[in-house]
Every structure is written in structure tokens, then in C-alpha cells.
C-alpha positions in Angstrom: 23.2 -26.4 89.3 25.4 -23.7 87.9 24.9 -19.8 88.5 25.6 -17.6 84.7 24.2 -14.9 83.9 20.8 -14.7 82.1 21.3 -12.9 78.8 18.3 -13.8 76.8 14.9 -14.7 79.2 13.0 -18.4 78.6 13.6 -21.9 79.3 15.1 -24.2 77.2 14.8 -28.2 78.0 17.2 -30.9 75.8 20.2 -32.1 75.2 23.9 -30.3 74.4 25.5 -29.6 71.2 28.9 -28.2 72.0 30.9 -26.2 69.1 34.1 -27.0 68.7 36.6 -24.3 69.2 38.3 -22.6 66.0 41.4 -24.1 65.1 44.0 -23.8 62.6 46.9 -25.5 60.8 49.5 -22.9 59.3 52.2 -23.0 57.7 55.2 -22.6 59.4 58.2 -21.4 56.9 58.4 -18.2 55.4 57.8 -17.3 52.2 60.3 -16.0 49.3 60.7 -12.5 48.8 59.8 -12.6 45.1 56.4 -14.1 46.4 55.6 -11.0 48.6 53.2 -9.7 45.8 51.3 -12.9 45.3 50.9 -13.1 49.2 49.2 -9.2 49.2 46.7 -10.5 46.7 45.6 -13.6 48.7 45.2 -11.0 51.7 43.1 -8.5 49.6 41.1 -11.5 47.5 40.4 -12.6 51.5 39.0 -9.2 52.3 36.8 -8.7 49.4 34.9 -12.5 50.0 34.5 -11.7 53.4 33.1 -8.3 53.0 30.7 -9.8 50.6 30.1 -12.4 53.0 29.5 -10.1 55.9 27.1 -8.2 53.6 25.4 -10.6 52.6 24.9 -12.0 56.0 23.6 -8.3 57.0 20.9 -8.2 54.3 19.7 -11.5 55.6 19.7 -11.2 59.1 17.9 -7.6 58.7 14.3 -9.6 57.9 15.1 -11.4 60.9 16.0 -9.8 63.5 15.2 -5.8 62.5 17.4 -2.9 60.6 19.0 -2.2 63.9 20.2 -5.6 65.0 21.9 -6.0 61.9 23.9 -3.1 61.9 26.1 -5.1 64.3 27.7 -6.4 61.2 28.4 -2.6 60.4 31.2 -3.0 62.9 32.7 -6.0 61.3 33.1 -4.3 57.6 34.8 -1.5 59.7 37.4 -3.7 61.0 38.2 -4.9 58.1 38.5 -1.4 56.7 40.6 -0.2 59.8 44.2 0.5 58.6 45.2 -0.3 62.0 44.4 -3.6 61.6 45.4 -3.8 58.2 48.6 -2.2 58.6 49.8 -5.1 61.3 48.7 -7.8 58.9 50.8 -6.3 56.1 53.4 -5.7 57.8 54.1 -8.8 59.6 54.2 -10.5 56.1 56.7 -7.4 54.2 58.9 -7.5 57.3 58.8 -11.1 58.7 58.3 -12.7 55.0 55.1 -14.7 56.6 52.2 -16.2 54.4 49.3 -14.4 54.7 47.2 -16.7 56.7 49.8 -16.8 59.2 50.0 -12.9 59.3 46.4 -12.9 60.1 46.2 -14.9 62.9 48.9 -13.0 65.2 47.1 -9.7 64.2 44.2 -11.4 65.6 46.1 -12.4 68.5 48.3 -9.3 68.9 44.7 -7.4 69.2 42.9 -9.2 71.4 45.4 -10.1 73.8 45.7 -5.9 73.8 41.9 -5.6 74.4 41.4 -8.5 76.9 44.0 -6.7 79.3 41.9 -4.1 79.4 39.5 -3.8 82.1 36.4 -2.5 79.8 33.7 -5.0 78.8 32.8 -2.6 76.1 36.7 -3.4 74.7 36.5 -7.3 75.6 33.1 -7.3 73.4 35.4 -6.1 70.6 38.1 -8.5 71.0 35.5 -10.8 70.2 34.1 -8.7 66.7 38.0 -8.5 65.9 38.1 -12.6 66.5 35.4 -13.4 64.3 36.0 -11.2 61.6 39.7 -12.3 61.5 38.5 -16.3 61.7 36.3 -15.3 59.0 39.3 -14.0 56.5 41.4 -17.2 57.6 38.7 -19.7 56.7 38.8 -18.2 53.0 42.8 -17.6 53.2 43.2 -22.0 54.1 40.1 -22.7 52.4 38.8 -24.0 55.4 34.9 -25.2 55.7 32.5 -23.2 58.2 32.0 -25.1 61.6 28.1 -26.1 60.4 25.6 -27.1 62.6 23.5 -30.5 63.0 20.6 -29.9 60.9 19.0 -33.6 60.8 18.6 -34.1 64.5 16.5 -33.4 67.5 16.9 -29.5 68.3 19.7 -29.0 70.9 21.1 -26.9 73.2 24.3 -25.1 71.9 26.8 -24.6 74.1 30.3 -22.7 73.1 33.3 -21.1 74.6 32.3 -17.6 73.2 29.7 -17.3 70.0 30.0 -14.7 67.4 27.3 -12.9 65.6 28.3 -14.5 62.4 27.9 -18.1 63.9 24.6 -17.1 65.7 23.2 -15.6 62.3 23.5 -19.0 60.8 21.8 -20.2 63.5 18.1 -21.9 62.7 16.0 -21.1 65.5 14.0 -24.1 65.1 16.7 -26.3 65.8 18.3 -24.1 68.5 16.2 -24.6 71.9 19.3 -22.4 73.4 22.0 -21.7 74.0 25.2 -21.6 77.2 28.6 -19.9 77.1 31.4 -19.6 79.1 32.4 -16.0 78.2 29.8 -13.4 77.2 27.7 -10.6 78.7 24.4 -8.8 78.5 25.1 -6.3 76.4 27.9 -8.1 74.0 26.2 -8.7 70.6 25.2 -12.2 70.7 23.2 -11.1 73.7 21.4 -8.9 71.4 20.6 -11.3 68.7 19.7 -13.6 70.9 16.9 -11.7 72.3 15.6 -10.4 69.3 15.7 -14.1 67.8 13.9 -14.8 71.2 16.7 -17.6 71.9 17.1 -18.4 75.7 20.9 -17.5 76.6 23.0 -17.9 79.6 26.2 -16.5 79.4 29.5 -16.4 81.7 30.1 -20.1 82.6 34.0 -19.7 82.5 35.0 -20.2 85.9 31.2 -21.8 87.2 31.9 -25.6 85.6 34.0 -28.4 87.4 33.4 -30.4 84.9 33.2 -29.3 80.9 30.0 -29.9 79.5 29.9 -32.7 76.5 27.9 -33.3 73.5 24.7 -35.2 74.7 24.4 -33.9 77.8 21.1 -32.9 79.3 20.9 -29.9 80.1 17.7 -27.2 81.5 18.8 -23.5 80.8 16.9 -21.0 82.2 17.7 -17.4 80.0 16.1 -15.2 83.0 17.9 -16.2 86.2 21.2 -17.8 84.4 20.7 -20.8 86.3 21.5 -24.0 84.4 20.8 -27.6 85.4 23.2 -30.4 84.0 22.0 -34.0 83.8 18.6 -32.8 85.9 16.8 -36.0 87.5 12.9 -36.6 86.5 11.6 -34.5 89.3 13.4 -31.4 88.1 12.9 -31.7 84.6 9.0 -31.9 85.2 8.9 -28.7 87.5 11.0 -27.1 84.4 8.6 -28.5 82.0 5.7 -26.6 83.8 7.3 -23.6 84.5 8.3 -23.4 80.4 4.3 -24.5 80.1 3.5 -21.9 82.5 5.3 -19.3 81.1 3.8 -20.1 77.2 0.4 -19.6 78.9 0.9 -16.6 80.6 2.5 -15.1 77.3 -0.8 -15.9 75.4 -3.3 -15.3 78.7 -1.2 -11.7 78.9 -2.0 -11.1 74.9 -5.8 -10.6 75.8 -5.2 -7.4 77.8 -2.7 -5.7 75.2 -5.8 -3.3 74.5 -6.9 -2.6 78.2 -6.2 0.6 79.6 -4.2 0.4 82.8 -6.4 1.3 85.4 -6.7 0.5 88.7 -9.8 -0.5 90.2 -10.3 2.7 92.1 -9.2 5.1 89.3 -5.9 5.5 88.8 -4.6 5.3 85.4 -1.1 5.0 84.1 0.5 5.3 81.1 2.7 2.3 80.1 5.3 3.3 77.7 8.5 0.9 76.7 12.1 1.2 76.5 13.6 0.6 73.0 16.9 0.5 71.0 15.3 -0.3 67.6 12.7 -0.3 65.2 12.3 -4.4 66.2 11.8 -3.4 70.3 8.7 -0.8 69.0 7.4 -4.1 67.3 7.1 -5.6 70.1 6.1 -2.5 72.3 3.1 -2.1 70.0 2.0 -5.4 70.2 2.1 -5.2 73.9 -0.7 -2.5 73.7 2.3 0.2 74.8 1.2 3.6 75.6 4.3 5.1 73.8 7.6 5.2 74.3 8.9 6.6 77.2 13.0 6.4 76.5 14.3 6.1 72.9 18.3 5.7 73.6 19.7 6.8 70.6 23.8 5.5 71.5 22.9 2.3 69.1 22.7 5.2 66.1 26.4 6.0 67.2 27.6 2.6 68.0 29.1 0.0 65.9 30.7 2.2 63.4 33.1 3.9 62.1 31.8 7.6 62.0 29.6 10.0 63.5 25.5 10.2 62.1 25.0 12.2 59.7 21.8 14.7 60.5 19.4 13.2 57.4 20.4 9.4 58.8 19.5 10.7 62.4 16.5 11.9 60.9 15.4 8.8 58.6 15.4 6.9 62.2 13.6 9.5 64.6 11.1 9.6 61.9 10.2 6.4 61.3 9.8 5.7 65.2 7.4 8.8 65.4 5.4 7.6 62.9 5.5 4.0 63.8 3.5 5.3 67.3 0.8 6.9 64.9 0.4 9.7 67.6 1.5 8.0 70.6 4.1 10.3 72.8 7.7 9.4 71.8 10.5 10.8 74.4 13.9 10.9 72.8 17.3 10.5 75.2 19.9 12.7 73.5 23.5 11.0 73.4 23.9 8.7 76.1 27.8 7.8 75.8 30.8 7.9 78.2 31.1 5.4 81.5 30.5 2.1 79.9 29.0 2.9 76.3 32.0 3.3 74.1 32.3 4.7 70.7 35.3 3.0 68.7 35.8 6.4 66.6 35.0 9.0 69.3 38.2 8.9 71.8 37.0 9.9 75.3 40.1 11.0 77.6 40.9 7.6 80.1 39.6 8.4 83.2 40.1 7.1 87.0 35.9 7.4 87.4 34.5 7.5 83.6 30.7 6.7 85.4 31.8 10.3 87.6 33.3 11.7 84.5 33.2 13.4 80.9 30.1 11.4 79.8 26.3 12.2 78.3 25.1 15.6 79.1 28.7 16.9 79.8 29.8 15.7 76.2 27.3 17.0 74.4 27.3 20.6 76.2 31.3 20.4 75.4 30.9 19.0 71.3 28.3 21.4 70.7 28.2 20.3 66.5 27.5 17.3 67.6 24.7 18.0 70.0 23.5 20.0 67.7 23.1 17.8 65.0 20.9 15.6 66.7 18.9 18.2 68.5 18.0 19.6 64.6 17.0 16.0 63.6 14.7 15.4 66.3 12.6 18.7 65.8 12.6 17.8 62.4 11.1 14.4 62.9 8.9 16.2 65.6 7.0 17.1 62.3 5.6 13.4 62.2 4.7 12.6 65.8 4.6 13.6 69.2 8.0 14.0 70.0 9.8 14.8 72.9 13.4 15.5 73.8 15.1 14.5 77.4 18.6 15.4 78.2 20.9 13.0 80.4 22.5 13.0 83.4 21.7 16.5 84.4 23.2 18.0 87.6 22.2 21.8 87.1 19.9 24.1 86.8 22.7 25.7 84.1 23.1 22.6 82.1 19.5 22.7 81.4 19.4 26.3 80.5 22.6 25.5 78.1 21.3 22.9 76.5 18.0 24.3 75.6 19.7 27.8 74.3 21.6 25.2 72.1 17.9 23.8 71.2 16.6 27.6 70.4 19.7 27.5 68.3 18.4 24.7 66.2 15.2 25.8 65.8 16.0 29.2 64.5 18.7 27.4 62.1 15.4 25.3 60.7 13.2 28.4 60.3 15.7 29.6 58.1 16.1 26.7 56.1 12.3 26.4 55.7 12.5 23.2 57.0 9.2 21.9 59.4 9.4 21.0 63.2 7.3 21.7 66.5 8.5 25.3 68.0 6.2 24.3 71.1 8.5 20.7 71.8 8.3 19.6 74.9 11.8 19.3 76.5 12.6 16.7 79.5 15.2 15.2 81.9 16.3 12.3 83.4 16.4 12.6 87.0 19.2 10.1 87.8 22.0 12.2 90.1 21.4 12.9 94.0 22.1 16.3 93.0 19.2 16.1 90.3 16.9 15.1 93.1 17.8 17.9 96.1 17.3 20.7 93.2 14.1 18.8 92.1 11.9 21.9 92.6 14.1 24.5 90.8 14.7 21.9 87.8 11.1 21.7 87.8 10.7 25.2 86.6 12.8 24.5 83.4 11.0 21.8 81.6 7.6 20.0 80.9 8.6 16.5 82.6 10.7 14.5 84.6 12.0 10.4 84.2 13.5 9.1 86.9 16.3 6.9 85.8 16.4 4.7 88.7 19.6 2.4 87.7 22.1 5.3 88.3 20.2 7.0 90.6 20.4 4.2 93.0 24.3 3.4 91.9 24.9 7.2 93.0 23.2 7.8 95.6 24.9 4.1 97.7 28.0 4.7 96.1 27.9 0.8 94.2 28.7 -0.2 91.3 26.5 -2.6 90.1 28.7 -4.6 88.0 31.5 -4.7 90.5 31.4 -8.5 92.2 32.6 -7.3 95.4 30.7 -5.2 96.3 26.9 -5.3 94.1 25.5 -7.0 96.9 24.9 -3.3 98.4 23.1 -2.4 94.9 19.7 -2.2 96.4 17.2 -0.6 95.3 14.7 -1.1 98.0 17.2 1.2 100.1 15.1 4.0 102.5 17.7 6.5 101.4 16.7 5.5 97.2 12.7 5.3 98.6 13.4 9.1 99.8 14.9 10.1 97.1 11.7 8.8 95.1 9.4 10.6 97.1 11.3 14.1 97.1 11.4 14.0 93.3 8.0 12.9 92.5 6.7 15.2 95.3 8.9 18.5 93.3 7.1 17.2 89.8 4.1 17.5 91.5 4.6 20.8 93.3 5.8 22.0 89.8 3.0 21.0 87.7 5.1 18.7 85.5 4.9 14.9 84.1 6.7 12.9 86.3 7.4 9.1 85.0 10.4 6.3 85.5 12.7 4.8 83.0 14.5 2.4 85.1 14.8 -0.9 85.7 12.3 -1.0 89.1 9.6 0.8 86.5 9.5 -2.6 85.2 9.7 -4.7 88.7 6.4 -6.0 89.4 7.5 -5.2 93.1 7.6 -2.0 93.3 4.1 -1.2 91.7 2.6 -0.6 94.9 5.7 2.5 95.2 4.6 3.8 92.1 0.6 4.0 92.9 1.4 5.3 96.2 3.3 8.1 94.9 0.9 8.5 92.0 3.6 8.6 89.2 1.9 9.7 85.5 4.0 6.7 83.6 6.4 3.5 83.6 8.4 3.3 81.1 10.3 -0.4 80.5 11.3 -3.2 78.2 8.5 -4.1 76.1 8.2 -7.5 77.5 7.5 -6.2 81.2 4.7 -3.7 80.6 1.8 -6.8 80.6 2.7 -8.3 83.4 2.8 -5.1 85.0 -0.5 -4.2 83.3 -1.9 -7.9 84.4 -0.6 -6.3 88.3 -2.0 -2.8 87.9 -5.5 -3.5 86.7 -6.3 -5.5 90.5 -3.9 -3.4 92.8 -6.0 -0.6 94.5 -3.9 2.7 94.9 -5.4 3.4 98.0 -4.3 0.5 99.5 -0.8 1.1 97.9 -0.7 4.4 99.9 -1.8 2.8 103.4 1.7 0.6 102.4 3.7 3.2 101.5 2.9 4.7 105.0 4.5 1.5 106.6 7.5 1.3 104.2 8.7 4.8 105.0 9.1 3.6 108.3 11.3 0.4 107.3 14.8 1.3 108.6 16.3 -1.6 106.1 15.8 -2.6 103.0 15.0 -6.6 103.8 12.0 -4.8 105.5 10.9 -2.9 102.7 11.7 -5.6 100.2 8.9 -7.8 103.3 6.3 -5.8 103.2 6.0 -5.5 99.1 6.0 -9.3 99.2 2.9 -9.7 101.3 1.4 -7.2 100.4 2.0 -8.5 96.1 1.0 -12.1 98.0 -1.9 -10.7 99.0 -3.1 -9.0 95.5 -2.4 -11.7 93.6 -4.2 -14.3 96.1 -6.9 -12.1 95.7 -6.9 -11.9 91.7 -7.2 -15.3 91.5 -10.4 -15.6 93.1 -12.0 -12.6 91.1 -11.5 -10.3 93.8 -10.4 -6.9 93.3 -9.5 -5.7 96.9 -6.5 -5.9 99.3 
């Protein structure tokens, strides 16, 4: 058994396909002087097939896998644009007298040596973008043929060192079962595709294997837990069999309920809104019977480009969401960036803490054009839904006034340009700061709701970063100091008269359901492929009983004793559901 990281959820059962690495023969002397010229052409003949390539590729991919996704490629045609980028090429071959090909490759190299050193995945991702788009120019510089694929045999496994998103948009998902690399995260871009393809992935093998793995090997991945089995006996492979069985069942058992309101059996109703990036994540989100969508991060608008968002292209988006949801609410995050999200054109001052530092809120309070710009699309697409508008990372009772002064701004800018909106918008924030959460009440006069983002809030208030090895073993969620901080915030929404919901990852942990009754949140907002089997959860879980729990879990002193009683207590329910009960 090996440990990766699950990037893309499902089992995959078969055998391996391993890619071969990229590697390249080039020529080693130099060229003549008087060929300089001809040399410059190859390059620029190079550029042009592979921006016609990449577009190409982008027009196909966008039936696929969604408008959004395939802006990925976006990034690619800036690279090759970048006169950085360009500028080493050219002048490694004017002041070394190299052939073109050869040029290319240590750019390459130069680049993402540079960006591996680094310690930012956001920059390591790139490395990768800058790899495949430079492999991509060499191929047509030698000539060379693209690594293909076996298309006449059983479907396989793929398994590579690192996968790029120009290999994984050849990829035919009916031969792929899945796929297992050694580098890789959640968020790099393969990870993306991969999910929206609805490919199992595990990624991050590097330093888990003793031994490589080989063409033909058997292998079970398992694209939720990032566990991987290699050469699993009979035993194994038939428990895998019936979990993948298992899990098709409850997919299609879990499509019956997509129109059910999610009601307790004593009463208590709550709304169950998704988390989206993209126009293909509302797909899914409405055919999961979603109540709307309770966080719309806009940073993928920003990302994996070259320039800021214009207002009308801001607009074109927010728009089409709103009237996607035909009516249903639609809560827009403003700009998210800063800590780990990265913009390649927007240079953020390198910081000691970037997670303590000039990020979201604080950025767009400081670039007030910017802000601005996407406050006055938003109203504007206000016009065609229920929209709503929630601000990040709020510490203040004064960044909330700011910002919404800003927002008064817009509004009166629109009037004057004739140009329709809501005046009456509702206006929100995230409640995801310790500071947030002790000024609860106060920030509950300002605005109409609150959504507790419970990733940060928990990586604040312990002190942990998450994605630090040493130490994410103290990420816990189940915390009584994080549990208190739950209650106080909910408890101020409540005093105040204001919508209280959660955007976090524990909105969509079956878990902590009985939490969220006992505290009697309005919403849970979370990836559209959690809110069913949360639904499945709510619609036999009394609240009542949930608040008799939450009595007992206050009193936990640890979090293994919290984390106890929600697992007996879930036992319990679903024990119960499965013999038509509807009591705990």
C-alpha cells in the first residue's frame, strides 16, 4: 500500500500504463553566424504551430470539460508571449551561436530550476505550464512525434512522473480508468481536469515508492484517500470491486433525492447551496438539486493570465451564473488572492507570513480600481438573479464600512451611466479570523449575512498550517476552542437577526451535521458532489437529538472525544435509516 494524495475522488481497478519521460536528442555544435537569421525563423515558425496547437486544443477541451477549465490553456499562450521567456531563448542562440532547439531547452531548464527552488506550490505548478509549453515548441523544432497513448487495448491505469494539461487533454476517458503521479497537487491543473473529466487521480508518489512502478502492473487507485494498492492479492481486489460497486449505487440511489427538500424529520430545514469555480461545477450543483450557490470564488477570473478582467468580461461571467440559478440566491466572494493564490501579472510584495499578510480584503481596500471594477460588475449582473456580494477575510468593523462606501461608490457611478443593478443588494462576509468571531455581534450590525469559512478559521485560531507536514497533524477541526468559536458566531448571527451559513470544508463533512442542526445554521454551502450525501444524512437526523449531543460535546475537553461522540452518534442514525426508522 502506498499513501499520495487523492486529487480526483473514485476508484480505479486495472493494470499500469507508465508514460515515458520526455527526452531529447540535440545537437551539440554551434551554428554559423551567417545562419543566425534562419535559426530566428525556426524559433518563431515553432511559436506560431504551437499557439495554433494550444488553441486548438482549448476549443476542444472547452465542450469537455467547461469554458473555465479550458482557460488553463490561457496561461500557456501567455508563456509563449512572455518576453521574459522569449528574450532567454533568443538570446542564448545571438550570444552563444546555439540552434534553436537547443536554446529552448536550457530556457526551459534555466526556468524551472528558478521556480522549483522556490518554496511556493503556486510557482512549482508553473514550472510545470513552462515545461509543457516549452516540450511542446521542441517537438515541432526536432520534428519529433507526440508520446501517444495505447488506443487498441484494455483501458489502463496511467501512471507518470508529472502530467501536463496538454497530455491529459488528449486523454480518452474511456480508455483511462486513472491515473498515479509522483509529483503533483490538488490544485495544480491536471488536478482540475481531472476532476472535471471525472478521472480518479492520486498524486505525489515521488518519495512513497521503493520500487518504480512498471507497465503491466496491477494496480487499485483510490482518487479520495490517495491510497494505492500495487499487485493487490484476490481478497483486496474484490473488497475494491465492491466498494467501486458500492459507490456507483450510491451515486445513482443519491440521484432520487436531488428534488427533496432538506428537511429534517422534526422540521428543520436547510438550505444546501454548492461551492463553485466554473460554469461546469453549477452543472453539477444543479443536477444535485442545489439550493444555490453559497460561495462563487471569482480568483479563477484572475488566474491564468496575463492581465487583469476587464469589467464587461467580469460581467459576461457573473451573469451567466445568475441566470444559470433561474432565481436561486447566488453569493459572490470578491477577490480572494494573496497567501497561496498567486497572480502571475499582479506582483504581491514577498512576505515572511503571506497567509498573515497583504492578501484578499486588505488588497482590494488598498487597489481600490480594482475592487471597484468588480464590485460594478456584480451589481450589474445583480440585474439577472439574486445576487449577493461577500467580502473576505474581514478583521473590522472599518474594513466593512470601507468596503461598502466603495460599493455606494459603484452604485452611484451605474445610476449615472443608466446602467441597471439592485440598489437594495445584500452585502455579506466571511467569518474566517478569530478576530471576526470575538466582534461577531458588532459585525452583525453591518450586513445581511454571515459564512463561516471554516478552513482558515480553524488554521487561525490553532496557529497550523494545514499544508505544513510537520506539523498538520494539529489541524483539527473537531478542536473545543474551533467548536466555541462556532457557537459564539452563530449565536451573534442570531442575536443580530442575520443569515448565518458555512462555506468550509466541515459544511460538507457528513460528521459534523449533527454541529450544524444543533446550532441551527440557515445553510451549508460545499462542493457539489457532497451536498446528497449530506442531504441523504439530513433528511433522517432529528435536530433535537443533535442538540441533546451538542450538550455533551461542549463538555469534551479533546478533540478525539468530540470527533467519539459524532461517530456513535452518525453510527446510530444511520443504523437506524437502514431499518426505516427515523429516530435516534
Amino acid at each position: 500500500m502506498i499513501q499520495g494524495i487523492g486529487a480526483s475522488p473514485g476508484i480505479a481497478i486495472g493494470k499500469s500504463f507508465v508514460l515515458p519521460n520526455w527526452e531529447w536528442e540535440l545537437p551539440e555544435q554551434k551554428i554559423d553566424v551567417a545562419d543566425l537569421a534562419r535559426e530566428f525563423e525556426r524559433l518563431y515558425e515553432g511559436i506560431r504551430t504551437s499557439k495554433s496547437e494550444i488553441e486548438q486544443m482549448k476549443d476542444e477541451l472547452r465542450e469537455v470539460v467547461g469554458t473555465e477549465e479550458s482557460y488553463i490553456f490561457d496561461a500557456h499562450l501567455a508563456i509563449l508571449e512572455d518576453p521574459v521567456f522569449m528574450n532567454e531563448i533568443q538570446g542564448i542562440i545571438q550570444r552563444q551561436y546555439k540552434a534553436a532547439e537547443v536554446a529552448v531547452k536550457e530556457a526551459i531548464d534555466h526556468f524551472v530550476t528558478m521556480f522549483d527552488l522556490l518554496d511556493d506550490e503556486y510557482m512549482k505548478e508553473r514550472a510545470l505550464d513552462i515545461k509543457d509549453v516549452g516540450n511542446r515548441l521542441l517537438k515541432h523544432l526536432l520534428g519529433a512525434p507526440e508520446i501517444t497513448l495505447p488506443m487498441d487495448t484494455q483501458p489502463f491505469i496511467l501512471v507518470a512522473k508529472e502530467l501536463s494539461p496538454s497530455q491529459l487533454a488528449h486523454l480518452n476517458p474511456n480508455h483511462v480508468l486513472g491515473i498515479a503521479t509522483m509529483a503533483g497537487s490538488m490544485t495544480s491543473h491536471s488536478s482540475i481536469m481531472a476532476r472535471a473529466l471525472g478521472i480518479p487521480l492520486v498524486v505525489g508518489l515521488e518519495s512513497k515508492l521503493e520500487e518504480p512502478i512498471q507497465t503491466g502492473d496491477t494496480l487499485i487507485i483510490d482518487g479520495g484517500t490517495g491510497i494505492i494498492h500495487l499487485e493487490p492479492d484476490e481478497e483486496l481486489t474484490e473488497r475494491y470491486t465492491e466498494l467501486q460497486l458500492r459507490q456507483q449505487e450510491a451515486k445513482h440511489r443519491l440521484k432520487g433525492i436531488a428534488s427533496v427538500r432538506p428537511v429534517t424529520p422534526d422540521g428543520k430545514e436547510v438550505e444546501l447551496s454548492a461551492n463553485i469555480s466554473s460554469l461546469k461545477e453549477l452543472d453539477i450543483a444543479l443536477g444535485s438539486g442545489t439550493y444555490g450557490v453559497g460561495l462563487f470564488r471569482t480568483e479563477f477570473l484572475y488566474m491564468d493570465r496575463h492581465r487583469l478582467p476587464k469589467e464587461e468580461e467580469q460581467f459576461d461571467v457573473y451573469r451567466s451564473v445568475a441566470e444559470k440559478l433561474a432565481g436561486r440566491p447566488l453569493i459572490i466572494r470578491t477577490l480572494d488572492i494573496g497567501g497561496d493564490k498567486q497572480l502571475d501579472y499582479f506582483e504581491l510584495p514577498e512576505e515572511e507570513n503571506p497567509f498573515l499578510g497583504y492578501r484578499a480584503i486588505r488588497i482590494c481596500l488598498d487597489k481600490t480600481e480594482l475592487f471597484k471594477t468588480q464590485l460594478r460588475a456584480i451589481l450589474r449582473a445583480s440585474a439577472y438573479g439574486d445576487v449577493k456580494i461577500m467580502y473576505p477575510l474581514i478583521s473590522s468593523v472599518e474594513e466593512v464600512q470601507s468596503a461598502n462606501a466603495l460599493l455606494e461608490e459603484a452604485k452611484r457611478e451605474l445610476v449615472a451611466e443608466g446602467l441597471p443593478h439592485r440598489s437594495d443588494i445584500e452585502v455579506g462576509i466571511m467569518i474566517e479570523l478569530p478576530a471576526a468571531v470575538m466582534i461577531a455581534d458588532m459585525l452583525a450590525d453591518e450586513v445581511d449575512f454571515f459564512s463561516i469559512g471554516t478552513n482558515d478559521l480553524v488554521q487561525f485560531t490553532l496557529a497550523v498550517d494545514r499544508m505544513n507536514d510537520q506539523i498538520s497533524h494539529l489541524y483539527e477541526p473537531y478542536h473545543p476552542a474551533v467548536l466555541r468559536m462556532l457557537k459564539t458566531t452563530v449565536e451573534a448571527a442570531k442575536r443580530g437577526g442575520i443569515h448565518v451559513g458555512v462555506c468550509g470544508e466541515l459544511a460538507g463533512d457528513i460528521r459534523a451535521l449533527p454541529i450544524w442542526l444543533a446550532l441551527d445554521v440557515d445553510e451549508l454551502s460545499m462542493s457539489a458532489n457532497s451536498i446528497l450525501p449530506i442531504k441523504e444524512r439530513l433528511l433522517c437526523m432529528k435536530q433535537q437529538n443533535s442538540r441533546r449531543l451538542f450538550d455533551d460535546i461542549m463538555a469534551c475537553r479533546t478533540s478525539e472525544a468530540v470527533k467519539q461522540l459524532l461517530h456513535d452518534f452518525n453510527q446510530s442514525v444511520e443504523r437506524e435509516a437502514t431499518t426505516g426508522q427515523h429516530s435516534t
